[in-house]
C-alpha positions as CSV (number, residue, x, y, z in Angstrom):
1,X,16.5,-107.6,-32.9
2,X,12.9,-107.2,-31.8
3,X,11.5,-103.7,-32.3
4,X,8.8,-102.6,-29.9
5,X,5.9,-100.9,-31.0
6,X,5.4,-97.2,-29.3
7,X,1.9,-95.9,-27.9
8,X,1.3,-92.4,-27.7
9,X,1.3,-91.0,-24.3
10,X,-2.5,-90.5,-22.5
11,X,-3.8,-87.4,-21.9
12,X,-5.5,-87.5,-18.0
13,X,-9.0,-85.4,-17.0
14,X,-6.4,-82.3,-16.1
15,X,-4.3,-82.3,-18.6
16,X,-7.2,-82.5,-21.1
17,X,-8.5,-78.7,-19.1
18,X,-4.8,-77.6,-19.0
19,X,-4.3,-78.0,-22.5
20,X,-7.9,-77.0,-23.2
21,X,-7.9,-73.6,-21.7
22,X,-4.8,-72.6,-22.9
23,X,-6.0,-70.7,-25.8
24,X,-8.7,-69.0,-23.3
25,X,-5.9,-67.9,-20.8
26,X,-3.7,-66.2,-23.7
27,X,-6.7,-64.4,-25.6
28,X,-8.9,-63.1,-22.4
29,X,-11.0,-60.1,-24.2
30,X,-11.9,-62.6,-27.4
31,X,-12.8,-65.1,-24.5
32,X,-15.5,-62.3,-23.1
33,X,-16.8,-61.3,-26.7
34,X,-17.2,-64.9,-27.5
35,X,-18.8,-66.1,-24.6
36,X,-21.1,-62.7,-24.3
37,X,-23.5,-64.1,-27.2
38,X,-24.2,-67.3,-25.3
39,X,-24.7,-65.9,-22.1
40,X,-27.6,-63.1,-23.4
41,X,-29.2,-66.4,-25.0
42,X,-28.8,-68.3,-21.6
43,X,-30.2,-65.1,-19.4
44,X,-33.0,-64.4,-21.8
45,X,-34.3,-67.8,-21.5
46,X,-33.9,-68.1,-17.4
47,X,-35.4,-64.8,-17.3
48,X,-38.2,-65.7,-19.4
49,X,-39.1,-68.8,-17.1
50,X,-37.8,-67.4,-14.3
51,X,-40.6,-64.5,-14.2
52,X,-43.2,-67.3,-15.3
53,X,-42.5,-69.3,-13.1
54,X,-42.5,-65.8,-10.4
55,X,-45.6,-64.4,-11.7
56,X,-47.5,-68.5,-11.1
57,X,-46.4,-68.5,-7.8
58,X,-47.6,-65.4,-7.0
59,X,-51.0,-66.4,-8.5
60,X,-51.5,-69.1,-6.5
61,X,-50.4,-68.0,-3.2
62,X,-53.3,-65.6,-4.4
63,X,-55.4,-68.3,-4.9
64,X,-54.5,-69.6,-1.4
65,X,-55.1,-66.8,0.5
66,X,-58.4,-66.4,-1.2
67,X,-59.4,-70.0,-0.9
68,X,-60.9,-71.9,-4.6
69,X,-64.3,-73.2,-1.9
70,X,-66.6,-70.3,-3.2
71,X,-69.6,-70.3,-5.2
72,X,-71.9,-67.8,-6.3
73,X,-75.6,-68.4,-7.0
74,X,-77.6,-65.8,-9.3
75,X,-80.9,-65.9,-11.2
76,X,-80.7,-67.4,-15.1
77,X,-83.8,-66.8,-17.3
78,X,-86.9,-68.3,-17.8
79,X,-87.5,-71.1,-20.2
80,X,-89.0,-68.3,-22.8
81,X,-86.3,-65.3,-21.3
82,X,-88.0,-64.1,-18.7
83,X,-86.9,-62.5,-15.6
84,X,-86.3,-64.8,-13.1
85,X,-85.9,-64.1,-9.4
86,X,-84.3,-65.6,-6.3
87,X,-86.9,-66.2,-3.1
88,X,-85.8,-64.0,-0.6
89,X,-85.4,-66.9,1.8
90,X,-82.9,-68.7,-0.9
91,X,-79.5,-67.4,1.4
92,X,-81.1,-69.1,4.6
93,X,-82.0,-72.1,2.2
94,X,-78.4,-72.6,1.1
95,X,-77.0,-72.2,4.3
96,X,-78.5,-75.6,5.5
97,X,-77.1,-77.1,2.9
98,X,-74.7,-79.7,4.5
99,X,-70.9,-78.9,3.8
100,X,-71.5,-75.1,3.8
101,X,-69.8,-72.8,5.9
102,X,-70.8,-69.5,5.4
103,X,-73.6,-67.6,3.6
104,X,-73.5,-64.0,2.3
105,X,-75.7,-62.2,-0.6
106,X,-76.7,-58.8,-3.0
107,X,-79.6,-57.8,-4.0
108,X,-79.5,-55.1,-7.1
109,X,-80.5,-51.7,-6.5
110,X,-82.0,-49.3,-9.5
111,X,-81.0,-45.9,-7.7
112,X,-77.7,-44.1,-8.9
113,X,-75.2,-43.1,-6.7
114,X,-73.9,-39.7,-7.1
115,X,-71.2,-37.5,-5.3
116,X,-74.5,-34.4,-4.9
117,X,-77.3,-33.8,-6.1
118,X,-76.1,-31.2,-8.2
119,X,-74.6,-34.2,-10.8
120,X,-76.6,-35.2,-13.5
121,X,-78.7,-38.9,-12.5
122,X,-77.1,-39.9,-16.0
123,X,-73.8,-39.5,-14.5
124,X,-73.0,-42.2,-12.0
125,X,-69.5,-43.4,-13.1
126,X,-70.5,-46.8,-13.4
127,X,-71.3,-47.5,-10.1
128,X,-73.9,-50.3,-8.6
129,X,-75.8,-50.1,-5.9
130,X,-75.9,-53.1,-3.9
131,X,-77.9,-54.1,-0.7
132,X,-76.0,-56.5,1.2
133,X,-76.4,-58.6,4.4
134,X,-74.0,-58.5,7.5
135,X,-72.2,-62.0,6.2
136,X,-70.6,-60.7,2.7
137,X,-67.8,-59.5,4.5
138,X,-66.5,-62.8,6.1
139,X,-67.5,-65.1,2.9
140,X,-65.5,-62.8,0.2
141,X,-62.3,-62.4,3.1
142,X,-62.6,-58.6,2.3
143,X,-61.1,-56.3,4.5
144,X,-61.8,-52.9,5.2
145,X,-59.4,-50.2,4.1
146,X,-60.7,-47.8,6.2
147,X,-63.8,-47.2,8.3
148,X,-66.4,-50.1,9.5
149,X,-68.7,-53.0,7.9
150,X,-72.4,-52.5,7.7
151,X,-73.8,-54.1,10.8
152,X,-77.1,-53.9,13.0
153,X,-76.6,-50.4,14.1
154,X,-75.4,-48.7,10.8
155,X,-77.4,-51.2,8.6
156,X,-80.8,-49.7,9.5
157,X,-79.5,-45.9,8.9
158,X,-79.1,-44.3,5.7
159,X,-75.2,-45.4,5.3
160,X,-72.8,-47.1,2.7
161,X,-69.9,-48.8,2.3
162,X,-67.7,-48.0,-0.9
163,X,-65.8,-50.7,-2.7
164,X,-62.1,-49.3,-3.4
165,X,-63.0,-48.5,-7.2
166,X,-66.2,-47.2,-6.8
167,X,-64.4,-44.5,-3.9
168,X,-61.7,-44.0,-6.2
169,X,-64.5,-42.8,-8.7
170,X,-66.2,-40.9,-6.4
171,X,-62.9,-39.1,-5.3
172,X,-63.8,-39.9,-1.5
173,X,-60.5,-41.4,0.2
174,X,-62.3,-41.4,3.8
175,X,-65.4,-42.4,5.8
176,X,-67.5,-39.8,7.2
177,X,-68.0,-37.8,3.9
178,X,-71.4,-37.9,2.2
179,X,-73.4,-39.5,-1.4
180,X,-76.1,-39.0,-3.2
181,X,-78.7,-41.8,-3.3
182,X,-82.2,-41.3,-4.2
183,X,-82.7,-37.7,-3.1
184,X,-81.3,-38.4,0.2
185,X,-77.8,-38.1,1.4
186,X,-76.3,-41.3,2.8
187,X,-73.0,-41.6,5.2
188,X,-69.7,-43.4,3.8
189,X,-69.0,-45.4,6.7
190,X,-66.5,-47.6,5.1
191,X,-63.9,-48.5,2.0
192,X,-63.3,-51.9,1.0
193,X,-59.8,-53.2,0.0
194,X,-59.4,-55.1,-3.1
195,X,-61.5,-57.9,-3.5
196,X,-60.1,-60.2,-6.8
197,X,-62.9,-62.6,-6.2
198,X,-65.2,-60.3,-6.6
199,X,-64.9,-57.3,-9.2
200,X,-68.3,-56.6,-9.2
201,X,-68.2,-56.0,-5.3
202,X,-65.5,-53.3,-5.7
203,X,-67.2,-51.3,-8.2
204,X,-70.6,-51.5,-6.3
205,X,-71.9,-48.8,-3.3
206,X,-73.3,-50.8,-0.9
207,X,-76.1,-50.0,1.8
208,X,-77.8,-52.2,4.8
209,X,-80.6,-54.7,4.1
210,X,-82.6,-53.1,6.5
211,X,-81.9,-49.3,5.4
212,X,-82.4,-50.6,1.2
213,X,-85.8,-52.2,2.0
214,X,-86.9,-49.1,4.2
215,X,-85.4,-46.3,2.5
216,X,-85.2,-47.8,-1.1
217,X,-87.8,-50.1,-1.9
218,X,-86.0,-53.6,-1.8
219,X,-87.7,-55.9,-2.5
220,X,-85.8,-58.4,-0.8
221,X,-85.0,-60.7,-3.2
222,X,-81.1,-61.5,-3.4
223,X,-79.6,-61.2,-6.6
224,X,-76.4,-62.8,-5.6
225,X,-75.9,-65.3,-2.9
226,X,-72.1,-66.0,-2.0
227,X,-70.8,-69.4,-0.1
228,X,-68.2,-70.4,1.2
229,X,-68.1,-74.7,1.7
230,X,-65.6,-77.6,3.0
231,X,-62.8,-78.0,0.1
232,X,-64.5,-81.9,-0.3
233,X,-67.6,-80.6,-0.7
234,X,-68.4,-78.0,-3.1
235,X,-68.7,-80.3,-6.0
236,X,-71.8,-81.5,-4.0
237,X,-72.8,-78.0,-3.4
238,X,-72.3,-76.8,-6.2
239,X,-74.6,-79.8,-7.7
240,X,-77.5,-79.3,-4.7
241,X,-77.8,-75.1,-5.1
242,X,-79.8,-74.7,-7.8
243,X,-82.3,-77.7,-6.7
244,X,-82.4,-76.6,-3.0
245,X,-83.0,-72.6,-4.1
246,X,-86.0,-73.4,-6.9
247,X,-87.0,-77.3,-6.7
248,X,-89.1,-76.9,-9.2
249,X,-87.1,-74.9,-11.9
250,X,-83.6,-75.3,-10.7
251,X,-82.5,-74.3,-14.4
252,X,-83.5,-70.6,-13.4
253,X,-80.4,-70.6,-10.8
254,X,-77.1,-70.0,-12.1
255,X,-73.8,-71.1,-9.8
256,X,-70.6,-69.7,-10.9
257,X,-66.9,-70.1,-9.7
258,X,-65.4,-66.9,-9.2
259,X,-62.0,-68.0,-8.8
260,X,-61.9,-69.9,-11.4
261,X,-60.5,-67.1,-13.8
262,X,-57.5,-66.9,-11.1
263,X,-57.3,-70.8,-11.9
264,X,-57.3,-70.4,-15.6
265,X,-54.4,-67.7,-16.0
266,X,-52.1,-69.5,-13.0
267,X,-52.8,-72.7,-15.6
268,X,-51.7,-70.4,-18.6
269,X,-49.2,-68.2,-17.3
270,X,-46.7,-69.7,-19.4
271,X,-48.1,-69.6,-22.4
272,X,-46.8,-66.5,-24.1
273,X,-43.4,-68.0,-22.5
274,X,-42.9,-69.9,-25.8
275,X,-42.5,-67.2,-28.1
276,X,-40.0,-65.3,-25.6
277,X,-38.3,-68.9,-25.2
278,X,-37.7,-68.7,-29.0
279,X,-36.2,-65.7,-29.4
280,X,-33.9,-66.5,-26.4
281,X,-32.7,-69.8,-28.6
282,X,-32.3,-67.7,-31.5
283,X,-29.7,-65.4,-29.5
284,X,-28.3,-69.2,-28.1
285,X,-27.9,-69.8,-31.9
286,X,-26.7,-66.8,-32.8
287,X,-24.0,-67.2,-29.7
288,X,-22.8,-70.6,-30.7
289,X,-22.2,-69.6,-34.3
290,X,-19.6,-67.1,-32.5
291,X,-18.0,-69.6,-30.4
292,X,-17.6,-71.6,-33.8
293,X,-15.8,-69.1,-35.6
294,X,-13.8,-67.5,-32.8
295,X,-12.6,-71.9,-32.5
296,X,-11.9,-71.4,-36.3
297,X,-9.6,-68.5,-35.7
298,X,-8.0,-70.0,-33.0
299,X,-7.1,-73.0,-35.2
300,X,-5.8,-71.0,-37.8
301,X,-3.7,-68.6,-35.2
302,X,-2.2,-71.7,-33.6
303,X,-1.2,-74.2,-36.3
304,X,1.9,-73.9,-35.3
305,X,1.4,-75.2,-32.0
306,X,-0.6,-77.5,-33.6
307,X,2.3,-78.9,-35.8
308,X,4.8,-78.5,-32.6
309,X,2.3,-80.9,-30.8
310,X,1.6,-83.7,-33.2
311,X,5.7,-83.5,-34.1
312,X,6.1,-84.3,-30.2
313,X,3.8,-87.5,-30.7
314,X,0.4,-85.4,-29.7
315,X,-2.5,-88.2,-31.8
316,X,-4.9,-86.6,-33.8
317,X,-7.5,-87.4,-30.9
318,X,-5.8,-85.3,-28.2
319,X,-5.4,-82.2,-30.4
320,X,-9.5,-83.2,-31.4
321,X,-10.1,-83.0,-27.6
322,X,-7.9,-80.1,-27.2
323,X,-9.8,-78.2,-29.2
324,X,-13.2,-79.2,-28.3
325,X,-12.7,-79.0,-24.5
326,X,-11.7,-75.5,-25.5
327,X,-15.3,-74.8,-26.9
328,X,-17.0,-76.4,-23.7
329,X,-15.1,-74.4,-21.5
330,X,-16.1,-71.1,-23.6
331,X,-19.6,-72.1,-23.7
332,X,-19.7,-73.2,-19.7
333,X,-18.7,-69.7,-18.7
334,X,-20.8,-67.7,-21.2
335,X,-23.4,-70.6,-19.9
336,X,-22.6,-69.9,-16.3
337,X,-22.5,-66.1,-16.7
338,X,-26.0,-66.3,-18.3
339,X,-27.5,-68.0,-15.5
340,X,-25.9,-65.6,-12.9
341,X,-27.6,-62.7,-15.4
342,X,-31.3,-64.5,-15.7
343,X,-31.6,-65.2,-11.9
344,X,-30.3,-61.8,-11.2
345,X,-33.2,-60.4,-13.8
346,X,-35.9,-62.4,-12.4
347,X,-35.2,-61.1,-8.8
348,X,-35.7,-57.8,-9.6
349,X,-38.4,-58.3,-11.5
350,X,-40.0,-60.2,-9.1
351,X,-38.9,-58.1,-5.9
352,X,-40.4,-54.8,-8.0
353,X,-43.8,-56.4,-8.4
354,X,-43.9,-58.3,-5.1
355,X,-43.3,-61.4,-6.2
356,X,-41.8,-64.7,-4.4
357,X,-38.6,-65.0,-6.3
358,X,-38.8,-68.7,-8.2
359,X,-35.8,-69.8,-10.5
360,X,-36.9,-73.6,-11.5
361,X,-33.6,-75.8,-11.0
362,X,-34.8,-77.4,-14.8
363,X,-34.5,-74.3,-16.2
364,X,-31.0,-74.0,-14.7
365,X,-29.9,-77.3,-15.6
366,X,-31.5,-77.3,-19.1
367,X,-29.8,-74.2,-19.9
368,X,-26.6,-75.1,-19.0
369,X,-26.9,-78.5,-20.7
370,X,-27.7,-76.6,-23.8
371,X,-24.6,-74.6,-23.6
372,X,-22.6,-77.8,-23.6
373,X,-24.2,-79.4,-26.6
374,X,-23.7,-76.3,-29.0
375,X,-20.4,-75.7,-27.3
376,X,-19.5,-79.2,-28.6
377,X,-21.1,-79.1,-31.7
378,X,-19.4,-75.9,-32.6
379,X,-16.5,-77.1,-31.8
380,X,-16.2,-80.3,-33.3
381,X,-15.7,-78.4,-37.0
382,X,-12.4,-76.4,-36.2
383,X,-11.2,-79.4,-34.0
384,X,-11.7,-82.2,-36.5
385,X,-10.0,-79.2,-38.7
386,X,-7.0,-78.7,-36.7
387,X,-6.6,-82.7,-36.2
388,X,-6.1,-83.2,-40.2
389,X,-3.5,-80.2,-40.4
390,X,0.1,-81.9,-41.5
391,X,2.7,-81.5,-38.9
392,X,5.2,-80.9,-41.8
393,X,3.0,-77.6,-43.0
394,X,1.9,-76.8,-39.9
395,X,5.2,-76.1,-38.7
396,X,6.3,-73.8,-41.7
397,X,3.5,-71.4,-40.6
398,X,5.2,-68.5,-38.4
């Protein structure tokens, strides 16, 4: 008589989860402890780049709005440290250069600016005074907070405008109140809003060309010359200011990028992400080492399933991917309930400070793949473990 050889009965995709997420269904709080440690790992690490990633988007919708086409021309110093000065026709000389598009400058002012004259001349909180020409406006895309831009009519008249700081400092909140400028009073007719591309501007007082050179003693010669160029072309410009402003000297002209600090931190703004990233692995760590030892328990709770099993003609492979599916599964939640907790962080973070709201799908996806590798690696121990139990033994343990 011919004997035929038996083959252990195949476990399919569902009976593989069934079978898996057996010991999940019948222990639901040690489920919830288990899987908490992965998923503060998980939503600490989306958080982290989730804000990142927030916080560079917000930056360069920033450096959209303000435009990265501006240039700022100043005086350097002399070959032996001299002062150097601009010719006062150097803002008409860059505006013909070809690829410009608008033209605006400073000239630095001595005077202090005080709330009255009854405040020490010592005492002037930091503020410059500026003149400035109709165009600074319109090249820096300022607005006005309140109250008007110099122009012809108020530019000829003892009158100022306030950036927001230097109002702040003066502890005037609207136009039509008064400062103190060179024994004379002079009339706030405007406060600027915030202007990032130009600190300097916000922490100035700034009065008509016309009204500094008659009623201050300008000189006329700009300090500061801002430009705004075509996108294509301010390499050029950039390259043609100093030679087209002083031919003979153009070492003694200075051209500056104001928004490349903006630039610089969007570039960086993950960089202190690695650290947080760390410690975000760490709890990961920390969370797998759980699932690994609650899988240990479980083996040693359930050998006796574990003997009724193989005694049924189970293979030590299905009760190796019984056990392990049952770490994946307790990892994938914690890993799923991490990423629900990190986007949900991120949002209100980033709807607090303003922010467009910017979860990357890499972070999502890496962080979920992580949770399946250390859910399989901590549970390959206890399932390899509970694979080499005896059926024999197993079964004696009630």
């Amino acid at each position: 008589m011919r004997r035929t050889r038996l083959s252990p009965a195949s476990l399919g995709p569902r009976d593989v989860l069934h079978v898996g997420s057996a010991g999940l269904r019948t222990r639901p709080m040690r489920v919830v402890l288990s899987a908490l440690g992965i998923a503060i790992g998980i939503a600490t690490m989306i958080a982290v780049v989730g804000i990142s990633a927030s916080s560079k988007a917000q930056l360069l919708q920033k450096l959209d709005a303000l435009g990265t086409n501006m240039l700022v021309a100043s005086p350097g110093q002399g070959l032996f440290g001299e002062e150097v000065k601009l010719p006062k026709e150097a803002p008409g000389m860059v505006g013909r250069i070809d690829g410009v598009q608008q033209v605006g400058a400073t000239g630095d002012l001595p005077q202090a600016v005080r709330r009255s004259e009854k405040i020490p001349a010592d005492e002037s909180g930091g503020i410059t005074l500026k003149a400035a020409d109709e165009g600074l406006l319109k090249v820096l895309r300022g607005a006005m907070a309140s109250g008007t831009w110099l122009n012809d009519a108020n530019g000829r008249y003892p009158s100022v405008v306030l950036g927001h700081i230097s109002a702040e400092r003066l502890g005037i909140t609207e136009p039509g109140r008064q400062v103190y400028i060179d024994g004379r009073y002079f009339t706030v007719v405007g406060i600027l809003g915030p202007l990032p591309l130009a600190p300097e501007i916000e922490r100035s007082a700034l009065v008509g060309w016309s009204a500094a050179g008659k009623l201050l003693g300008f000189d006329g010669h700009p300090t500061s010359i801002y430009e705004r160029s075509t996108d294509a072309s301010v390499r050029g410009v950039r390259d043609l200011i100093p030679r087209t402003v002083d031919p003979e000297n153009p070492r003694n002209v200075q051209v500056t990028d104001p928004s490349s600090a903006l630039q610089a931190k969007a570039a960086t703004e993950g960089a202190f992400t690695n650290l947080l990233l760390g410690l975000g692995g760490v709890a990961l760590l920390v969370g797998g080492v759980g699932v690994a030892n609650t899988m240990i328990i479980s083996v040693l709770e359930r050998r006796h399933e574990i003997g009724l099993r193989r005694s049924m003609g189970a293979t030590r492979g299905q009760i190796r991917i019984q056990f392990v599916t049952e770490s994946l599964l307790l990892s994938g939640l914690g890993g799923i309930a991490g990423i629900v907790l990190g986007a949900a962080a991120t949002y209100v973070f980033a709807a607090s400070g303003g922010m467009p709201w910017v979860v990357p799908l890499w972070a999502v996806g890496g962080g979920f793949g992580a949770t399946l590798v250390i859910g399989t690696i901590a549970g390959l121990y206890p399932a390899v473990r509970a694979a080499r139990l005896s059926p024999t033994l197993a079964l004696q343990a009630v």
